[in-house]
N, C-alpha and C positions, 0 to 999 in steps of 0.2 A: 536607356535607364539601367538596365543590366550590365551595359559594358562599364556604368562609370561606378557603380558600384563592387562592381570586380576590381576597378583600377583600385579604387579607396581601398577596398581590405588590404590588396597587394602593397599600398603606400604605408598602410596601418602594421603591417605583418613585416615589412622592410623597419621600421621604425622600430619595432619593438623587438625585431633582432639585434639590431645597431645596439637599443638602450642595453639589453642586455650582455653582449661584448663591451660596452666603455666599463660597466660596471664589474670587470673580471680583474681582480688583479692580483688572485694566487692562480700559479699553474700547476696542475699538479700531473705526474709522470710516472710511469710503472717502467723497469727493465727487465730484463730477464737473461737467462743462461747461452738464449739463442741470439744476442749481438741484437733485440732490438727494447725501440722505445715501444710503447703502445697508443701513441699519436704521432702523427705525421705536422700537425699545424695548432700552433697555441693562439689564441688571440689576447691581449691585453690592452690596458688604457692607460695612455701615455697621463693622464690625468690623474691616477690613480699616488699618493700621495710615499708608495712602498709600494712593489713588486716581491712577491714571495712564491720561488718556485720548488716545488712541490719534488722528490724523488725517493721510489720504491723499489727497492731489488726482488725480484720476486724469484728469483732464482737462490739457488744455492751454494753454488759454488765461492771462494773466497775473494777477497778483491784482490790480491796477489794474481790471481788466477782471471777472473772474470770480473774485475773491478768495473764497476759506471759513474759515471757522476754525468753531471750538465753543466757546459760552458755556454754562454750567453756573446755574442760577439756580432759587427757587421758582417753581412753574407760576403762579402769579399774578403775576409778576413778570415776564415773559418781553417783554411789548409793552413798558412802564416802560423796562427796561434797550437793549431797542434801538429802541426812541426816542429814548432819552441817546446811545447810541452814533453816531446818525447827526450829534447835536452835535458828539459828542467829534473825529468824523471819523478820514480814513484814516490821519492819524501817531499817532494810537492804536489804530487796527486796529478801528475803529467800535465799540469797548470805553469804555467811562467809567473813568478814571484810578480805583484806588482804590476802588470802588463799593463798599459791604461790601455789596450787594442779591446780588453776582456771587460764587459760591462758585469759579466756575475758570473760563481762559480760556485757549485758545490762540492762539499768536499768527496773522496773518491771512495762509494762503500761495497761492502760484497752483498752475496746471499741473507734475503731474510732482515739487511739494514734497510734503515730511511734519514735523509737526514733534508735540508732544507736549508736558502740563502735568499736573502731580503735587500732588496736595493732600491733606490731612488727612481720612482716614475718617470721623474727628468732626463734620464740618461738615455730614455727613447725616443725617439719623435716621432708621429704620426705619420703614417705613408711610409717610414722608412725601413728597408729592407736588411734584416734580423736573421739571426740560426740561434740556434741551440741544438749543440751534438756533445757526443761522450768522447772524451780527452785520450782515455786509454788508448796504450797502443794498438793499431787498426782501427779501432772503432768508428771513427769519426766518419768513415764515407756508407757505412750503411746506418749507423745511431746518428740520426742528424732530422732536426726537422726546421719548420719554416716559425718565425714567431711573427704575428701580423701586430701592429700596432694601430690601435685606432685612437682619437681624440677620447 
């Protein structure tokens, strides 16, 4: 009796972690001076009708200097896209003009900005394997995290 009643919360307590991940669909993102994000792992719902993610510089320094933003991309694709971006350079925010590789980008701000970029929940699919890192040159291999998609 105990043990099945353990199992049911556990099924109950799994469920209502699940609901509340499908129903995520802003992400929201702090940077800072020291080259990081302040998450490691975003979750979202591919069902969600907009995606709007969220970014904070908490630092001070300029974006010339210590600029952030978030590219959104396949995990295979993350070095590719900012590679291109360090072509594309700073009057494109180290973003590649147009890239259909790039499912979302914000734009590139310093210390003390926020700024924010909204896209189609279609453009992820559930189970599929997502990044979102900072375009700026170096950044990308320590500012980088995991985005999960769920239904």
């Amino acid at each position: 009796m105990k043990t099945a009643l353990l199992l049911a919360g556990l099924a109950l307590a799994g469920v209502s972690s699940h609901a509340f991940a499908a129903d995520n669909c802003t992400v929201k993102i702090k940077a800072n001076d020291a080259m990081q994000y302040d998450i490691k792992t975003a979750t979202v719902s591919a069902s969600c009708p907009a995606i709007t993610i969220e970014l904070t510089h908490t630092g001070r320094m300029p974006a010339t200097a210590m600029g952030h933003n978030v590219v959104v991309s396949q995990t295979v694709l993350y070095d590719a896209i900012a590679r291109d971006g360090l072509k594309a350079g700073a009057a494109a925010g180290y973003v590649p003009k147009n890239d259909p590789r790039v499912i979302a980008a914000t734009a590139l701000i310093g210390g003390g900005q926020s700024t924010k970029t909204t896209f189609a929940g279609s453009r992820l699919k559930a189970g599929g394997d997502y990044a979102f890192y900072c375009s700026f040159p170096g950044h990308a291999t320590l500012m980088r995290g995991k985005l999960i998609v769920v239904k």
